[in-house]
N, C-alpha and C positions, 0 to 999 in steps of 0.2 A: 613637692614631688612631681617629675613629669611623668603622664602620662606614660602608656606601651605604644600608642600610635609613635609618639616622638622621639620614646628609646627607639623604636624598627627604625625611623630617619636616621639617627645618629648611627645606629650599628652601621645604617648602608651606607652612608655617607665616610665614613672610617675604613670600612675595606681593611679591618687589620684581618679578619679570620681567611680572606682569597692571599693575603701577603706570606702569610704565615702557614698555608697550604703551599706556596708555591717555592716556598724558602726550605719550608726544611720535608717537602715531599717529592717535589717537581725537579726541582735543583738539583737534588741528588742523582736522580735516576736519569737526566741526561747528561749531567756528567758523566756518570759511571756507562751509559751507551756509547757516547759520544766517543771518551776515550778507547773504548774497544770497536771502535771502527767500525760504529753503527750507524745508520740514516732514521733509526725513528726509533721509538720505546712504548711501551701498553704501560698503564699504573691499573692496575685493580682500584675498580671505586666498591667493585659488590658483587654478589649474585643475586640472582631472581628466579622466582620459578614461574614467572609468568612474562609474558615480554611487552605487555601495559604494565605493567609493574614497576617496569624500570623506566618509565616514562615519569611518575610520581615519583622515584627514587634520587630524581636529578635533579637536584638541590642548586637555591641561587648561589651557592657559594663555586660548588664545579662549572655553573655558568659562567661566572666571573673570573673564576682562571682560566676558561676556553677564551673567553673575551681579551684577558691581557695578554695571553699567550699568543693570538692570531695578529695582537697589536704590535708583537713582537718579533713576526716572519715567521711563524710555526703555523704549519698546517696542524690543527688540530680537530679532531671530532671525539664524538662519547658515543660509544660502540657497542654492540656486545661482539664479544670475542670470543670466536673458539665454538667447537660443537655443544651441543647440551650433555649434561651427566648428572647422573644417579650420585648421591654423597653415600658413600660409605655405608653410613648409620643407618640411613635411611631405605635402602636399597631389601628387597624380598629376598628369598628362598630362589629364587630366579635371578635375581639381578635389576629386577625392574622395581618401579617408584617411582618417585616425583623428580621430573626431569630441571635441574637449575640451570642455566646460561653464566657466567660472566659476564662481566661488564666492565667501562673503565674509556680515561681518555686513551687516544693514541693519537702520539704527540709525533711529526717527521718535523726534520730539518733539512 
């Protein structure tokens, strides 16, 4: 049986889970900008209600699609987007509560 140090090698070495993020998540959503006569698209990767948070929340796999994607002539960064907001649920008698962000690559061509 090998090891976990040598499975992480082989998972990172393999790149199937960045391949298979960027096949049936990334693919999609520029095509579908692309054809409607867009110059760039957001993917939602998450929110956070802290904005360290989403520092630890960026995982080597969104690294690795930002890496093949800039390898590929796409300006791409991991962002957060958009003002803060109150969810719903969570929101007071007032409207106030724990503020979340989004986040996400934003991908131009």
């Amino acid at each position: 049986m090998i090891n976990a140090k040598e499975a992480k090698a082989l998972y990172d070495k393999s790149g199937q889970e960045v391949a298979d993020y960027l096949k049936n998540t990334v693919e999609p959503a520029v095509i579908k900008a692309a054809t409607a006569g867009k110059r760039k698209v957001f993917i939602l990767v998450g929110s956070t209600q802290f904005e360290f948070e989403m520092r630890v929340k960026i995982t080597s796999v969104h690294q690795g699609v930002a890496l093949i994607l800039k390898d590929q002539g796409y300006v791409v960064s991991i962002e957060q987007d958009g003002a803060s907001y109150v969810p719903r649920g969570l929101a007071d008698d007032d409207g106030d509560g724990p503020a979340y962000t989004n986040y996400g690559f934003h991908i131009g061509w």
